[in-house]
C-alpha positions in Angstrom: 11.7 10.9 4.8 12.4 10.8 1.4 9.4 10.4 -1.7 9.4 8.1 -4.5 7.4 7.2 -7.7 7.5 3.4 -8.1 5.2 1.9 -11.1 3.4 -1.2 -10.4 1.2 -2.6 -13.7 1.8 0.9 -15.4 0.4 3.0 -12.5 2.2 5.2 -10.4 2.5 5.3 -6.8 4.0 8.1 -4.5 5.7 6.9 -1.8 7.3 8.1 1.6 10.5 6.0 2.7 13.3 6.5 5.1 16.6 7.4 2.9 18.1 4.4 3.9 15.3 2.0 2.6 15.1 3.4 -0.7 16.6 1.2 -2.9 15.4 -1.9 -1.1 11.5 -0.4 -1.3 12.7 0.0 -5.1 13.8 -3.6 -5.2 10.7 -4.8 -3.8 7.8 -2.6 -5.8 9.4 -4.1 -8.8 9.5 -7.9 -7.9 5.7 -7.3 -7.2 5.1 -6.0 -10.6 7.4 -8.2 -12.1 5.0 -11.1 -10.2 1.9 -9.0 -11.2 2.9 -8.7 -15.0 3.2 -12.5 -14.8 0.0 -13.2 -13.5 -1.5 -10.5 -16.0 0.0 -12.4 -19.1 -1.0 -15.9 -17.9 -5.0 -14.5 -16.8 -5.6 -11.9 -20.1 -9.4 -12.5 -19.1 -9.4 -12.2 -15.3 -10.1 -8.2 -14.1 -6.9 -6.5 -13.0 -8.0 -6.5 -9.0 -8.3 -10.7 -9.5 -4.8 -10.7 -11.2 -3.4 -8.6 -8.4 -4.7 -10.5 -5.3 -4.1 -14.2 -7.0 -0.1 -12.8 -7.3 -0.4 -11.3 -3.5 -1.8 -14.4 -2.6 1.4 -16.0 -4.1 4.0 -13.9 -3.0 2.3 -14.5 0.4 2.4 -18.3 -0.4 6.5 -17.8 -0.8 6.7 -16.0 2.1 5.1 -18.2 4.1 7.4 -21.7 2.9 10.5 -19.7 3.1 9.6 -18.9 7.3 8.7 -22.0 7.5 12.3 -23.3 5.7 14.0 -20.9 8.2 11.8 -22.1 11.5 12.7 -26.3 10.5 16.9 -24.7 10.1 16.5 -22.9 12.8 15.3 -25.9 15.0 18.1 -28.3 13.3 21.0 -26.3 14.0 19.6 -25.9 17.8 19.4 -30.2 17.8 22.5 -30.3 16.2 24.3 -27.7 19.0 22.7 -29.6 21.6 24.4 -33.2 20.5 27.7 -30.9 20.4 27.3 -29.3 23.5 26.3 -32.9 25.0 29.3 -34.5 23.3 31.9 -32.0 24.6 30.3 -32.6 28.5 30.7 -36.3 27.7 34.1 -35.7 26.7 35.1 -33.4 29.4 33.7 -35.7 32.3 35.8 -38.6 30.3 38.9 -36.2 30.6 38.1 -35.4 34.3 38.2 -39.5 35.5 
């Protein structure tokens, strides 16, 4: 286990990671700031715990349509190997007679 400082919104937060998922944990803490920063700017008014679960809620909404994307792929490419595989038995009973 290996402790890092990440900053998200100018705070500081320790945290424990596994060596290898360092940099990716890196990666990540500073998309969500990135996200929360953008929020911040667009609601100056709004308290910082509103600005913070409106861009959670977002990064959640992303999340969520990009599974979804993967899930509708997913179930083309297993129609699409289906027609294959059901072409190629066609074909192969055609070869056999």
């Amino acid at each position: 286990m290996k402790s890092i400082k990440v900053t998200i919104l100018g705070k500081q937060y320790p945290l424990k990671v596994e060596d290898h998922e360092e940099e990716a944990m890196i990666r990540i803490c500073k998309f969500v700031d990135e996200r929360f920063k953008t929020y911040r700017q667009q609601l100056v008014k709004q308290p910082e715990s509103t600005v913070m679960a409106l861009a959670a809620l977002s990064i959640a909404e992303e999340l969520f349509e990009l599974r979804n994307a993967k899930s509708e792929l997913e179930n083309s490419e297993e129609v699409l190997m289906e027609r294959v595989n059901h072409s190629l038995q066609r074909l192969l009973t055609e070869i056999k007679e």
